[in-house]
Backbone bond lengths (Angstrom), bond angles and torsions (degrees), N, CA, C in turn:
res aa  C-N    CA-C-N  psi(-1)  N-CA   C-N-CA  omega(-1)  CA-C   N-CA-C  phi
1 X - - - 1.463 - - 1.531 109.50 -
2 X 1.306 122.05 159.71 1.563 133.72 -172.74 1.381 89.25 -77.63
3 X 1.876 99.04 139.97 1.750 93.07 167.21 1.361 99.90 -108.22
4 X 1.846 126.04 65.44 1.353 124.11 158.06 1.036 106.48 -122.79
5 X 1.749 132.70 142.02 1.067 100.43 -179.70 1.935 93.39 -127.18
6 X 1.176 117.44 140.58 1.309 134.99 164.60 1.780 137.40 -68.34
7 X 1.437 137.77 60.24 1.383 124.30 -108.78 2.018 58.31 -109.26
8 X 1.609 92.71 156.89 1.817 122.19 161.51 1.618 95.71 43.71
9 X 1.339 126.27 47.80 1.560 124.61 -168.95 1.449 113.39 -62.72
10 X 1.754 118.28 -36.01 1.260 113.03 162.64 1.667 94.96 90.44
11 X 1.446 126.10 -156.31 1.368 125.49 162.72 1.816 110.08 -67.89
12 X 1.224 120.97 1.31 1.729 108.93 -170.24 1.329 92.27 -96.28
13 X 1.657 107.95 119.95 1.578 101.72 -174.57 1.746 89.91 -109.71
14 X 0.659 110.22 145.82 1.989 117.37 173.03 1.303 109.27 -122.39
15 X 1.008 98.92 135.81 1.748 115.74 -165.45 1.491 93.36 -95.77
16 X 1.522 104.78 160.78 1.730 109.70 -161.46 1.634 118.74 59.02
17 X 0.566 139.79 -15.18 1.649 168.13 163.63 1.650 112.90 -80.50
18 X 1.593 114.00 122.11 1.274 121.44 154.94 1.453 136.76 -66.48
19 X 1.147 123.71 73.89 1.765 134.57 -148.88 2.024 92.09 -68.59
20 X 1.333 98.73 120.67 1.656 95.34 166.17 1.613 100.44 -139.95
21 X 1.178 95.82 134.70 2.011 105.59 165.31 2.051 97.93 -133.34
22 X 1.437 90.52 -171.01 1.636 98.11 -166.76 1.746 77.48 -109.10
23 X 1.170 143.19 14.54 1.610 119.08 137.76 1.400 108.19 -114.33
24 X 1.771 102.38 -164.87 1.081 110.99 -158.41 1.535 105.76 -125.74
25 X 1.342 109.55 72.02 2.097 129.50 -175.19 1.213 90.97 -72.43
26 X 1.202 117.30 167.43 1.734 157.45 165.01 1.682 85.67 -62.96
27 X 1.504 107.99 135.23 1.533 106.25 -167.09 1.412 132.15 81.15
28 X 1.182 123.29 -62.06 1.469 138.17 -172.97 1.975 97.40 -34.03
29 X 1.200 128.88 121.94 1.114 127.41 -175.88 2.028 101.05 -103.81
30 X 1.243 124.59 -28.44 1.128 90.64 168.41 1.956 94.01 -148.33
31 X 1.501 107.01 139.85 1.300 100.41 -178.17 1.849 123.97 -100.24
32 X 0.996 90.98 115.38 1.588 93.10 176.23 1.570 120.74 -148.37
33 X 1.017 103.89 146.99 1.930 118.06 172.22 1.674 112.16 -52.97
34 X 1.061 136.98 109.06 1.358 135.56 168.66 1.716 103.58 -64.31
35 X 1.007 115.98 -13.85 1.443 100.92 -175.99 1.510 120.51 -100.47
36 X 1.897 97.28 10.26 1.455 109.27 152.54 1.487 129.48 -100.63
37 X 0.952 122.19 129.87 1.656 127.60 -165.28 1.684 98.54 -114.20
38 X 1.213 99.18 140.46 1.416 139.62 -23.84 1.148 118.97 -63.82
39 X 1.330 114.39 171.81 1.447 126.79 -174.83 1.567 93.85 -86.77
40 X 1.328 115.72 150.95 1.470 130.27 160.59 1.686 130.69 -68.11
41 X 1.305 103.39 40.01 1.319 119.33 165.77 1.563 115.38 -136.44
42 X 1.770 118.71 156.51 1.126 109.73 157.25 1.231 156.13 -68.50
43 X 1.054 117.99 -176.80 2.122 113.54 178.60 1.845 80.56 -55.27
44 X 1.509 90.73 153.34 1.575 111.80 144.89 1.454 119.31 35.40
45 X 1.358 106.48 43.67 1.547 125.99 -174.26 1.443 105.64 -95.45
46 X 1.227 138.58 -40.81 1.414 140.04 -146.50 1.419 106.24 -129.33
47 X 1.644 103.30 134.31 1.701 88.14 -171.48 2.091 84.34 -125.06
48 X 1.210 87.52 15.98 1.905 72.59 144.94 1.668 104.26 -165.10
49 X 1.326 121.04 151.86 1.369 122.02 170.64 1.073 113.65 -134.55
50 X 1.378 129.55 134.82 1.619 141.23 164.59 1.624 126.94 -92.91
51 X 0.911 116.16 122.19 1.486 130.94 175.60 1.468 115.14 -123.66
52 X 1.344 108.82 79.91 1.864 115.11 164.78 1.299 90.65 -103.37
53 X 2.180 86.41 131.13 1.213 129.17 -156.03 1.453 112.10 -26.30
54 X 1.597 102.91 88.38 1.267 121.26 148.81 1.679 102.60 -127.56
55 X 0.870 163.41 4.48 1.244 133.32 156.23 1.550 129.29 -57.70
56 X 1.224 99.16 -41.17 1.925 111.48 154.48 1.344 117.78 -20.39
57 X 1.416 107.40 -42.56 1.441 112.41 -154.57 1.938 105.35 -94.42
58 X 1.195 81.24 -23.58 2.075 83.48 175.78 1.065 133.37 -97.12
59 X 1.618 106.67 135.32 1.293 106.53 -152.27 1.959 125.29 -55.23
60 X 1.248 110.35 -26.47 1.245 125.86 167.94 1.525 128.92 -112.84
61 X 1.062 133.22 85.70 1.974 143.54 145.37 0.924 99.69 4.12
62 X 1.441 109.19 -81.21 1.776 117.82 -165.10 1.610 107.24 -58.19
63 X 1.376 132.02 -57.25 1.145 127.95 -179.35 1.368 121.96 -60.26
64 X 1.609 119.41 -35.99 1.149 126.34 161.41 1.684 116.90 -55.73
65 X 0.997 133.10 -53.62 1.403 140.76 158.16 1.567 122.69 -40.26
66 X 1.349 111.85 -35.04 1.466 117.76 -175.72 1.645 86.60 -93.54
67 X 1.092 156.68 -17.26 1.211 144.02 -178.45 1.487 96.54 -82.71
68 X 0.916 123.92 -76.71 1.923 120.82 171.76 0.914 101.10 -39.54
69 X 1.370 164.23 -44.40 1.029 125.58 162.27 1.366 145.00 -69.75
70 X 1.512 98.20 -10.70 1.609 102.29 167.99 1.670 106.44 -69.66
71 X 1.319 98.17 -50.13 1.810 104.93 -167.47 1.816 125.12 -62.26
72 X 1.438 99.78 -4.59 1.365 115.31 -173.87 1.447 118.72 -114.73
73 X 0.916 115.45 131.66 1.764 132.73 172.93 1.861 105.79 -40.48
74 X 1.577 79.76 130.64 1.657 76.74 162.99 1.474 112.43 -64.15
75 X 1.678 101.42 142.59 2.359 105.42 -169.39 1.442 89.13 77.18
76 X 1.237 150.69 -60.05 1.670 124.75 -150.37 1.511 103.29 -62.62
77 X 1.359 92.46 132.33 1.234 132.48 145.60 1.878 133.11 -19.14
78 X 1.152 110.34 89.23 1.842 102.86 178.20 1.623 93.37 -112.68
79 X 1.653 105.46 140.87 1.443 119.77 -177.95 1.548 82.56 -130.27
80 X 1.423 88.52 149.01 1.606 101.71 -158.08 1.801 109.21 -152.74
81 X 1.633 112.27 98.72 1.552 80.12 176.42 1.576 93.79 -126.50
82 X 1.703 101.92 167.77 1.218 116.22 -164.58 1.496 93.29 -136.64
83 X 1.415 114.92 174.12 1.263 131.97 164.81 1.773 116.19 -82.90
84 X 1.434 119.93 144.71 1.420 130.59 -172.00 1.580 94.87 -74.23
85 X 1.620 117.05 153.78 1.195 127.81 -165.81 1.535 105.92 -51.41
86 X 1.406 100.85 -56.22 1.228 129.63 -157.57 1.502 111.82 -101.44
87 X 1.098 126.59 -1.58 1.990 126.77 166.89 1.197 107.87 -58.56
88 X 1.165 92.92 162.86 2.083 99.77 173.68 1.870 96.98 -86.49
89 X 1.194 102.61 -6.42 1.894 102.87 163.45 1.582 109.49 -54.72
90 X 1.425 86.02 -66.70 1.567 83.28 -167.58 1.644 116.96 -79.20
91 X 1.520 139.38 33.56 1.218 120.85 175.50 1.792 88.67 -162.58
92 X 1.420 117.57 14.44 1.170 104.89 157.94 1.607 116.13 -94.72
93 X 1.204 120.11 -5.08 1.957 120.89 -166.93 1.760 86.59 -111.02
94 X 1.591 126.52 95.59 1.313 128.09 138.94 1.875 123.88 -11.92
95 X 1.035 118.33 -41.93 1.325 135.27 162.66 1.561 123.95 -58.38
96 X 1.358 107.70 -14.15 1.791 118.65 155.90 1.498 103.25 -74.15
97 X 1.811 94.90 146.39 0.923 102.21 159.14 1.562 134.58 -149.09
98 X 1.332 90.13 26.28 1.506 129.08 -176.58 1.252 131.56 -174.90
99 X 1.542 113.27 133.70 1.481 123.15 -154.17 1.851 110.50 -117.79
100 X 1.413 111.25 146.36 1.337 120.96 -151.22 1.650 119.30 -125.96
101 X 1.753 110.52 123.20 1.492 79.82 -163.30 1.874 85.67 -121.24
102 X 1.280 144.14 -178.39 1.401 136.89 170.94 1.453 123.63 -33.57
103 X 1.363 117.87 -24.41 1.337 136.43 -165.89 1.632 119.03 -96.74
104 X 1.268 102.55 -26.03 1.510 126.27 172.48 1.938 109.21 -31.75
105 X 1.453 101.47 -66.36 1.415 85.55 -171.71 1.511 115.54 -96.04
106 X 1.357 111.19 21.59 1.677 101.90 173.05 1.095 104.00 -99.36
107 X 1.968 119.27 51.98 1.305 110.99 -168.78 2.304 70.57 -114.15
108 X 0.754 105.33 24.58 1.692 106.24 -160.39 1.327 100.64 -147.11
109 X 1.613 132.80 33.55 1.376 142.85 173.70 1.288 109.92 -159.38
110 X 1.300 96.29 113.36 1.570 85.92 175.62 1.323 132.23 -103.06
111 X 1.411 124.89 37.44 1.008 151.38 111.39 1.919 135.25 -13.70
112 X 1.327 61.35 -39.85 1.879 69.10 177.81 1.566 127.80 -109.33
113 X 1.116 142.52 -168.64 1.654 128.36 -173.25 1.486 106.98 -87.67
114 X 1.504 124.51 -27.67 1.186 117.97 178.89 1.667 113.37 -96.39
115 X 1.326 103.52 -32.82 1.988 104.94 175.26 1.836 98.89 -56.37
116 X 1.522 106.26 -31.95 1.524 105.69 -174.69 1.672 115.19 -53.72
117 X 1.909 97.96 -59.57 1.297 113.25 176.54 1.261 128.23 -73.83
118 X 1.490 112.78 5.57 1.472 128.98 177.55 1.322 129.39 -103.82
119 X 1.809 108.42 -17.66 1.574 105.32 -177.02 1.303 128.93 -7.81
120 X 1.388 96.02 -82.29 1.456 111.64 -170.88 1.383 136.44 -42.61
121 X 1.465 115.29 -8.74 1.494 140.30 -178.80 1.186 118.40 -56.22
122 X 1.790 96.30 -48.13 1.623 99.03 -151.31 1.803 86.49 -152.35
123 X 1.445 113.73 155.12 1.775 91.21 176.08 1.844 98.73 -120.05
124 X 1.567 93.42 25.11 1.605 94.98 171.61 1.687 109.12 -76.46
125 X 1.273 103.20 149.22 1.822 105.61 -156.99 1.879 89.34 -143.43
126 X 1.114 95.70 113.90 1.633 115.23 -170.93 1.493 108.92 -127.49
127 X 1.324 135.50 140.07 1.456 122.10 173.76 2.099 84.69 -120.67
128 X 1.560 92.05 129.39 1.364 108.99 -177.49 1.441 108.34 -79.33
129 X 1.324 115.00 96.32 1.513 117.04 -159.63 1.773 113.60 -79.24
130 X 1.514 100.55 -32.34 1.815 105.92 -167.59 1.896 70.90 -154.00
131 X 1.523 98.71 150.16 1.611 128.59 161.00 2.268 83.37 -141.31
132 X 1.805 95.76 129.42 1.242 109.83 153.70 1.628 114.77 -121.94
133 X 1.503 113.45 170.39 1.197 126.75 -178.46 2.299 101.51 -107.68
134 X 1.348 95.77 98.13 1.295 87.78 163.14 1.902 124.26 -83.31
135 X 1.287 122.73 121.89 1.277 126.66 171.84 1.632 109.98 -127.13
136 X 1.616 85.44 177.52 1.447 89.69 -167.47 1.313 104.86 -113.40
137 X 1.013 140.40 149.80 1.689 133.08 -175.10 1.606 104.07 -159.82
138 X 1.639 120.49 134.15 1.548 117.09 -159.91 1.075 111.83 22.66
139 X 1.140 149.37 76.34 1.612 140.35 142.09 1.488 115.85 82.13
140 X 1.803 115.63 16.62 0.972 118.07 171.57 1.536 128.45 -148.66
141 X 1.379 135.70 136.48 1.424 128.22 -167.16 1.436 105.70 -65.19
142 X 1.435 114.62 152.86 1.481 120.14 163.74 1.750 88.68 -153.55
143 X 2.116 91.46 136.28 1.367 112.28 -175.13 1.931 92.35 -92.07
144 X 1.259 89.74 104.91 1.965 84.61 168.34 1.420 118.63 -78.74
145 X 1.344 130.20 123.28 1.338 127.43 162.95 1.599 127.00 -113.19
146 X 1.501 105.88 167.03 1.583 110.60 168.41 1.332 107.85 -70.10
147 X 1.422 93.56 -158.74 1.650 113.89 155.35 1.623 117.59 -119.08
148 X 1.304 87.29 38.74 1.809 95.06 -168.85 1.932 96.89 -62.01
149 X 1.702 119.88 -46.23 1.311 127.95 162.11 1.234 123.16 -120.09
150 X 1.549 125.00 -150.65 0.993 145.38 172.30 1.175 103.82 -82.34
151 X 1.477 135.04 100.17 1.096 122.68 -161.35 1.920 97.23 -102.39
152 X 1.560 120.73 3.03 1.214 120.59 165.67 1.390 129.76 -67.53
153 X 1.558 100.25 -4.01 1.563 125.86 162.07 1.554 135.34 -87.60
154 X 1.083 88.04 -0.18 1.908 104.94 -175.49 1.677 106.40 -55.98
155 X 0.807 111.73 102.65 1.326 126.72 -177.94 1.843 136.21 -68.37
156 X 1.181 117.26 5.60 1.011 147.46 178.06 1.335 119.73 -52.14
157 X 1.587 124.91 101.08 1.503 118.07 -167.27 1.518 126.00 -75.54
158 X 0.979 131.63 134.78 1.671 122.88 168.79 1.246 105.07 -46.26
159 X 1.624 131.75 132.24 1.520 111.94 5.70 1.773 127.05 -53.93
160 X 1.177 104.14 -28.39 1.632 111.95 -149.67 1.367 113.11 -81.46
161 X 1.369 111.51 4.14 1.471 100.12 171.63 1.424 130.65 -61.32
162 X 1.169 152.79 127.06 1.299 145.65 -163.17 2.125 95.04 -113.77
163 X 1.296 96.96 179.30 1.364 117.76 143.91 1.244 152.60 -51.96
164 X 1.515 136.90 92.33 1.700 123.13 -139.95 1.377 98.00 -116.33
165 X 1.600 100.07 137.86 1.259 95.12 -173.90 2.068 79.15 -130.18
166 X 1.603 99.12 130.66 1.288 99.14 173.48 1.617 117.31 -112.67
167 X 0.992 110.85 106.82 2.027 103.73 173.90 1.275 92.28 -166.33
168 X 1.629 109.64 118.07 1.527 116.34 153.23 1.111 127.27 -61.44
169 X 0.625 160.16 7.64 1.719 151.53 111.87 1.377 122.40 -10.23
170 X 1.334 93.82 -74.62 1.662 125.20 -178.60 1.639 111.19 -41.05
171 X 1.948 106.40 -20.89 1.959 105.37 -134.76 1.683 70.50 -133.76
172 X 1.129 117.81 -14.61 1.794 98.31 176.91 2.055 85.48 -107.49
173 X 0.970 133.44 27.38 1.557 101.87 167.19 1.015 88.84 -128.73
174 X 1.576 130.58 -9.57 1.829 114.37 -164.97 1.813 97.78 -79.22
175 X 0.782 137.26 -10.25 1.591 141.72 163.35 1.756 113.24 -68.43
176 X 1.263 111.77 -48.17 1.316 108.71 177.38 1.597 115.94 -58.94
177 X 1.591 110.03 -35.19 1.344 130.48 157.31 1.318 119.69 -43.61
178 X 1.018 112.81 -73.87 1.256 142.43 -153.06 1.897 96.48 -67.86
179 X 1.183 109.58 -56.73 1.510 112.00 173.34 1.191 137.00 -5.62
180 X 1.827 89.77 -89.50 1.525 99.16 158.90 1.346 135.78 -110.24
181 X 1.312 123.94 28.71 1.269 146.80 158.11 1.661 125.11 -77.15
182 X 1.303 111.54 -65.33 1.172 127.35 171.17 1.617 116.77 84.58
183 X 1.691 114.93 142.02 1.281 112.00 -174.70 1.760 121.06 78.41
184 X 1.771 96.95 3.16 1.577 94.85 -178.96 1.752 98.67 -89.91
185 X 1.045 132.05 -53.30 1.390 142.85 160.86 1.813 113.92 -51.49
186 X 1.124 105.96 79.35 2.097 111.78 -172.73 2.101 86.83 -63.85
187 X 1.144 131.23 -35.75 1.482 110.65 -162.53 1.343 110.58 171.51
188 X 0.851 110.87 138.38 1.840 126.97 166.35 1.303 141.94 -62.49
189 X 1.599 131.79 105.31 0.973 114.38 -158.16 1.934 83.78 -106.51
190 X 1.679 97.66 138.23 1.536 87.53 177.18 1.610 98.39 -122.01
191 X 1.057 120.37 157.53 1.646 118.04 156.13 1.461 99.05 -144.66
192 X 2.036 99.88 148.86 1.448 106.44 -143.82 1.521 69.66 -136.99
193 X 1.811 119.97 159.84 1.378 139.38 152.46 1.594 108.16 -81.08
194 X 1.175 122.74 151.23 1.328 97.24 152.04 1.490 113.31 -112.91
195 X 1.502 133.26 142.35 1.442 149.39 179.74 1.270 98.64 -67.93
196 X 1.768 99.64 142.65 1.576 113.29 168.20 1.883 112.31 -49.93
Protein backbone atom coordinates (compact mmCIF):
# COMPACT_ATOMS: atom_id res chain seq x y z
CA UNK A 1 0.00 0.00 0.00
CA UNK A 2 1.11 3.81 -0.63
CA UNK A 3 2.55 5.34 2.52
CA UNK A 4 0.70 8.79 1.51
CA UNK A 5 -2.22 9.34 2.71
CA UNK A 6 -4.80 11.92 1.12
CA UNK A 7 -7.55 12.66 3.95
CA UNK A 8 -11.30 14.48 2.49
CA UNK A 9 -9.46 14.73 -1.16
CA UNK A 10 -12.71 15.93 -2.71
CA UNK A 11 -12.12 16.03 -6.70
CA UNK A 12 -8.03 16.60 -6.00
CA UNK A 13 -6.89 13.15 -6.63
CA UNK A 14 -2.90 12.93 -6.07
CA UNK A 15 -1.17 10.31 -7.53
CA UNK A 16 1.24 8.27 -5.22
CA UNK A 17 -1.15 9.21 -2.57
CA UNK A 18 -4.15 7.29 -1.05
CA UNK A 19 -7.13 9.70 -2.10
CA UNK A 20 -10.14 9.15 0.55
CA UNK A 21 -13.36 11.46 0.93
CA UNK A 22 -16.87 10.34 2.53
CA UNK A 23 -18.14 10.05 -1.32
CA UNK A 24 -17.48 8.09 -4.01
CA UNK A 25 -15.52 10.64 -7.05
CA UNK A 26 -13.60 9.34 -10.04
CA UNK A 27 -10.25 8.58 -8.17
CA UNK A 28 -11.25 8.45 -4.57
CA UNK A 29 -9.39 5.11 -3.60
CA UNK A 30 -11.12 4.42 -0.43
CA UNK A 31 -14.50 5.94 0.82
CA UNK A 32 -15.18 6.72 4.27
CA UNK A 33 -16.64 9.32 6.88
CA UNK A 34 -13.78 10.88 8.96
CA UNK A 35 -16.18 11.51 11.55
CA UNK A 36 -16.13 7.77 12.17
CA UNK A 37 -13.36 6.51 14.37
CA UNK A 38 -11.46 4.67 13.77
CA UNK A 39 -10.26 5.31 10.59
CA UNK A 40 -9.65 2.21 8.35
CA UNK A 41 -6.03 2.10 8.52
CA UNK A 42 -3.33 0.87 10.82
CA UNK A 43 -1.11 2.18 13.77
CA UNK A 44 1.87 3.90 12.16
CA UNK A 45 1.18 3.24 8.52
CA UNK A 46 1.69 6.63 6.82
CA UNK A 47 4.67 8.70 6.89
CA UNK A 48 2.88 11.62 5.33
CA UNK A 49 -0.81 12.85 5.57
CA UNK A 50 -2.73 15.67 3.92
CA UNK A 51 -5.64 17.52 5.16
CA UNK A 52 -6.88 20.48 2.74
CA UNK A 53 -9.39 22.19 4.68
CA UNK A 54 -11.12 19.44 6.03
CA UNK A 55 -10.46 19.55 9.57
CA UNK A 56 -13.04 22.46 9.86
CA UNK A 57 -15.48 20.17 8.91
CA UNK A 58 -15.10 17.46 11.87
CA UNK A 59 -16.87 17.33 14.50
CA UNK A 60 -13.90 16.77 16.93
CA UNK A 61 -9.97 18.47 16.71
CA UNK A 62 -8.89 16.50 19.43
CA UNK A 63 -10.20 13.21 18.08
CA UNK A 64 -9.33 14.12 14.68
CA UNK A 65 -5.71 14.80 15.78
CA UNK A 66 -5.40 11.68 17.93
CA UNK A 67 -6.38 9.66 14.82
CA UNK A 68 -3.32 11.14 12.77
CA UNK A 69 -1.49 10.36 15.07
CA UNK A 70 -2.25 6.90 15.38
CA UNK A 71 -2.18 6.48 11.46
CA UNK A 72 1.23 8.14 10.98
CA UNK A 73 4.83 7.09 11.36
CA UNK A 74 6.85 8.19 14.02
CA UNK A 75 8.71 11.81 12.04
CA UNK A 76 5.86 11.57 9.26
CA UNK A 77 4.80 14.42 8.15
CA UNK A 78 0.89 15.90 8.41
CA UNK A 79 0.23 19.07 6.11
CA UNK A 80 -2.77 20.56 7.14
CA UNK A 81 -4.63 23.63 5.90
CA UNK A 82 -7.53 25.27 7.41
CA UNK A 83 -9.39 28.42 7.07
CA UNK A 84 -8.26 31.85 9.14
CA UNK A 85 -10.46 32.49 12.24
CA UNK A 86 -11.74 35.45 10.98
CA UNK A 87 -11.92 35.21 6.76
CA UNK A 88 -15.11 35.16 5.07
CA UNK A 89 -13.46 31.42 4.30
CA UNK A 90 -14.02 30.32 7.37
CA UNK A 91 -17.71 31.52 8.32
CA UNK A 92 -19.10 31.71 4.90
CA UNK A 93 -19.45 27.47 4.30
CA UNK A 94 -22.33 26.42 7.09
CA UNK A 95 -20.47 23.06 6.92
CA UNK A 96 -17.63 24.54 9.35
CA UNK A 97 -17.49 23.71 12.42
CA UNK A 98 -14.52 25.04 13.86
CA UNK A 99 -12.41 28.04 13.64
CA UNK A 100 -8.50 28.43 13.55
CA UNK A 101 -6.11 30.94 14.64
CA UNK A 102 -1.83 30.27 14.46
CA UNK A 103 -1.99 28.90 17.92
CA UNK A 104 -4.60 26.24 17.32
CA UNK A 105 -2.33 23.31 16.93
CA UNK A 106 0.36 23.95 19.52
CA UNK A 107 -2.36 22.76 21.70
CA UNK A 108 -0.58 19.13 20.52
CA UNK A 109 3.27 20.13 21.21
CA UNK A 110 4.59 20.45 24.04
CA UNK A 111 7.03 22.54 23.14
CA UNK A 112 5.07 25.37 23.32
CA UNK A 113 3.27 27.37 26.37
CA UNK A 114 -0.08 25.99 25.68
CA UNK A 115 0.88 22.15 24.33
CA UNK A 116 2.85 22.58 27.84
CA UNK A 117 -0.36 23.61 29.78
CA UNK A 118 -2.42 21.27 27.77
CA UNK A 119 -0.94 17.75 28.04
CA UNK A 120 -3.43 16.09 29.54
CA UNK A 121 -6.17 16.74 26.85
CA UNK A 122 -5.11 14.77 24.20
CA UNK A 123 -1.90 12.27 24.18
CA UNK A 124 -1.42 13.28 20.46
CA UNK A 125 2.30 14.64 20.44
CA UNK A 126 3.09 16.78 17.29
CA UNK A 127 6.16 19.18 17.03
CA UNK A 128 4.67 22.29 15.06
CA UNK A 129 7.35 22.47 12.51
CA UNK A 130 6.20 25.62 10.01
CA UNK A 131 2.65 27.72 10.70
CA UNK A 132 2.13 29.92 7.22
CA UNK A 133 -0.17 32.81 6.48
CA UNK A 134 -2.19 32.04 3.28
CA UNK A 135 -3.55 35.41 1.52
CA UNK A 136 -4.82 36.52 -1.42
CA UNK A 137 -3.21 39.37 -3.33
CA UNK A 138 -4.32 40.38 -7.22
CA UNK A 139 -6.07 37.30 -7.98
CA UNK A 140 -3.56 35.09 -6.56
CA UNK A 141 -2.57 32.99 -3.29
CA UNK A 142 0.79 33.55 -1.66
CA UNK A 143 1.87 31.17 1.41
CA UNK A 144 3.78 33.87 3.68
CA UNK A 145 6.43 32.48 5.91
CA UNK A 146 9.04 33.11 8.75
CA UNK A 147 12.30 31.83 9.14
CA UNK A 148 11.11 29.63 11.84
CA UNK A 149 12.77 26.69 9.04
CA UNK A 150 13.83 25.85 5.86
CA UNK A 151 10.98 26.77 4.29
CA UNK A 152 12.65 25.32 0.80
CA UNK A 153 11.30 22.14 2.28
CA UNK A 154 7.65 22.80 2.40
CA UNK A 155 6.32 19.84 1.28
CA UNK A 156 3.09 20.42 -0.23
CA UNK A 157 1.94 18.35 -3.32
CA UNK A 158 0.58 19.77 -6.62
CA UNK A 159 -2.31 20.78 -6.81
CA UNK A 160 -1.68 22.81 -3.62
CA UNK A 161 1.32 24.45 -4.13
CA UNK A 162 0.78 28.17 -3.92
CA UNK A 163 3.19 31.16 -4.11
CA UNK A 164 5.89 31.66 -1.23
CA UNK A 165 6.68 34.60 -0.05
CA UNK A 166 9.34 34.24 2.83
CA UNK A 167 10.25 37.36 5.22
CA UNK A 168 9.53 37.57 8.85
CA UNK A 169 8.56 40.76 8.98
CA UNK A 170 5.88 40.37 6.57
CA UNK A 171 4.49 36.94 8.84
CA UNK A 172 4.77 38.67 12.35
CA UNK A 173 2.64 41.91 11.21
CA UNK A 174 0.07 40.12 8.97
CA UNK A 175 -1.65 39.04 12.44
CA UNK A 176 -1.62 42.46 13.87
CA UNK A 177 -3.58 43.09 10.56
CA UNK A 178 -5.36 40.47 10.31
CA UNK A 179 -6.84 40.75 13.99
CA UNK A 180 -8.95 43.37 13.86
CA UNK A 181 -9.53 43.82 10.33
CA UNK A 182 -10.51 40.55 9.17
CA UNK A 183 -10.22 38.49 5.88
CA UNK A 184 -6.48 39.66 5.59
CA UNK A 185 -5.17 36.08 6.60
CA UNK A 186 -7.57 33.68 3.82
CA UNK A 187 -5.96 30.34 5.87
CA UNK A 188 -3.34 28.40 7.50
CA UNK A 189 -0.94 26.38 6.19
CA UNK A 190 0.39 24.19 9.16
CA UNK A 191 2.92 21.30 8.98
CA UNK A 192 3.32 19.20 12.13
CA UNK A 193 6.18 16.24 12.98
CA UNK A 194 4.78 13.59 14.57
CA UNK A 195 6.65 12.50 18.15
CA UNK A 196 7.71 9.02 19.02
Amino acid sequence: MKSKLHLGCGKVILPDYVNVDNVELPGVDIVHDLAVFPWPFGDRQFEEVVLVHVVEHLPSVVRTMEEVYRITKPNGRVLIRVPYYNSWDASADPTHVHLFNESTFDFFDASTKLGEERLYYSAARFQVSLVGYIIYFLRRQYLVCGTRRDVKNIMMPDPYKIHLVQNGLIKKFLPYLAHPLGNIIRALHIELIRRP
